[in-house]
C-alpha positions as CSV (number, residue, x, y, z in Angstrom):
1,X,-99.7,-34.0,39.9
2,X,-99.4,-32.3,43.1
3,X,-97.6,-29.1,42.9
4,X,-93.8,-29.0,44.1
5,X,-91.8,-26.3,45.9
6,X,-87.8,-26.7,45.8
7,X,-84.8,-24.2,46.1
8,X,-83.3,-22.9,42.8
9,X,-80.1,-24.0,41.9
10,X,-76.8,-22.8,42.9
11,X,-76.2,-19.4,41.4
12,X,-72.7,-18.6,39.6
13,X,-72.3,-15.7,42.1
14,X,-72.4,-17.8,45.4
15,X,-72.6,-21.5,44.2
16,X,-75.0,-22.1,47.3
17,X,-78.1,-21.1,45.7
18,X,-78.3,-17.9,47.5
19,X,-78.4,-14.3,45.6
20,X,-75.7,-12.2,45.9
21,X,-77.6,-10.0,48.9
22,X,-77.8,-13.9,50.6
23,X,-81.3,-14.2,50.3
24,X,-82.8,-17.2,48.8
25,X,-84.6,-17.6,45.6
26,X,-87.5,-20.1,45.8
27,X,-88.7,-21.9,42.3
28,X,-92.0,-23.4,42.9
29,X,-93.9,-25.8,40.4
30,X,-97.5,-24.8,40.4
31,X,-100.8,-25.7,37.9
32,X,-97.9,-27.4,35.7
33,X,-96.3,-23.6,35.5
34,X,-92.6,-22.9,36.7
35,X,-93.2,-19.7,39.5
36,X,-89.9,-18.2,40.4
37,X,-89.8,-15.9,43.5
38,X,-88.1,-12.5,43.8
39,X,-85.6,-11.8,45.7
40,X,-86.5,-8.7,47.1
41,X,-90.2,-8.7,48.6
42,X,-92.1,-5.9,50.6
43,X,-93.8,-7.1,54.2
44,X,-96.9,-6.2,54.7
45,X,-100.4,-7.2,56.8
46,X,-103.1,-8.0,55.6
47,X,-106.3,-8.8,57.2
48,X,-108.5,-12.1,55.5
49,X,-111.8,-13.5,56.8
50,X,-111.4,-17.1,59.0
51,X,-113.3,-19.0,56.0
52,X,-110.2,-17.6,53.7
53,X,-108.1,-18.4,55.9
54,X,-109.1,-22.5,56.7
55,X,-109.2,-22.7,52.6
56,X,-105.8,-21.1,52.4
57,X,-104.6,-23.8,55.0
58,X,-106.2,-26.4,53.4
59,X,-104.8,-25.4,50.2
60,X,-101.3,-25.5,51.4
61,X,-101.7,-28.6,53.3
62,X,-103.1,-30.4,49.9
63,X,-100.6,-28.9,47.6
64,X,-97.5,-28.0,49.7
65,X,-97.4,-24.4,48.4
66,X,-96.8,-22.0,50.7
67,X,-100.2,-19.3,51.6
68,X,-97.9,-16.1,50.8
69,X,-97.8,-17.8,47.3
70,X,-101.3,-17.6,46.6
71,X,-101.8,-14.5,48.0
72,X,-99.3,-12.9,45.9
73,X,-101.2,-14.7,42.8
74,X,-104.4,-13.2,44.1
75,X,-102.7,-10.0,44.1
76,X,-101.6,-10.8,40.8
77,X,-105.1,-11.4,38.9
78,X,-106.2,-7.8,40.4
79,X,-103.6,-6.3,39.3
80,X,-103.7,-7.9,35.5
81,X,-108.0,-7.7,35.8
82,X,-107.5,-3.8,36.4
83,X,-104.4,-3.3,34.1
84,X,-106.4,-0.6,32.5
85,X,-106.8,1.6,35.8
86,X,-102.6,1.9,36.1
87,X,-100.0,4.3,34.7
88,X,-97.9,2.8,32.5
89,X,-96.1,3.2,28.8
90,X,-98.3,3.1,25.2
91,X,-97.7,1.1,23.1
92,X,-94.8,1.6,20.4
93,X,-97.1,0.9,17.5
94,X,-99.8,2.8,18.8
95,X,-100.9,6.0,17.0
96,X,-100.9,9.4,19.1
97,X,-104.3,10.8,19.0
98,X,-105.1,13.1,16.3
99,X,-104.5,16.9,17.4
100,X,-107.4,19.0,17.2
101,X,-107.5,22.0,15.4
């Protein structure tokens, strides 16, 4: 099945299907997964070879899915590969290490 991109439905807030700040959300149907868009997103440039960028066309041509979508998956899968590297809370079950004496 070919993925799908539609609008979300109307919010309570507006009815329209706009967010309160009037932008839109965007639900898209990808790899059989529901992806639901933020609201809020940061621009930004980034700089991708011309073979990354035919595939990325291609991609979007075949599927429908717009290129900022996979890019912010790639982003994704770096960010989840090196989850490791990046500040964040422990755990609440886990032990603190033992004090030495």
């Amino acid at each position: 099945m070919p993925a799908q991109h539609t609008r979300a439905p109307p919010t309570e807030a507006t009815g329209d299907g706009t967010s309160v700040d009037g932008t839109w959300r965007a639900m898209y149907f990808h790899d059989n997964r529901t992806v639901v868009m933020a609201r809020k997103k940061v621009s930004t440039t980034i700089y991708i070879t011309p073979d990354q960028n035919e595939k990325l066309k291609l991609l979007h041509e075949r599927t429908k899915v717009p290129v900022a979508v996979y890019i912010r998956e790639g982003i994704d899968m770096v960010l989840e590969k090196h989850q490791h590297s990046l500040p964040g809370q422990l755990m609440l079950d886990a032990t603190p290490p033992a004090k030495k004496r």
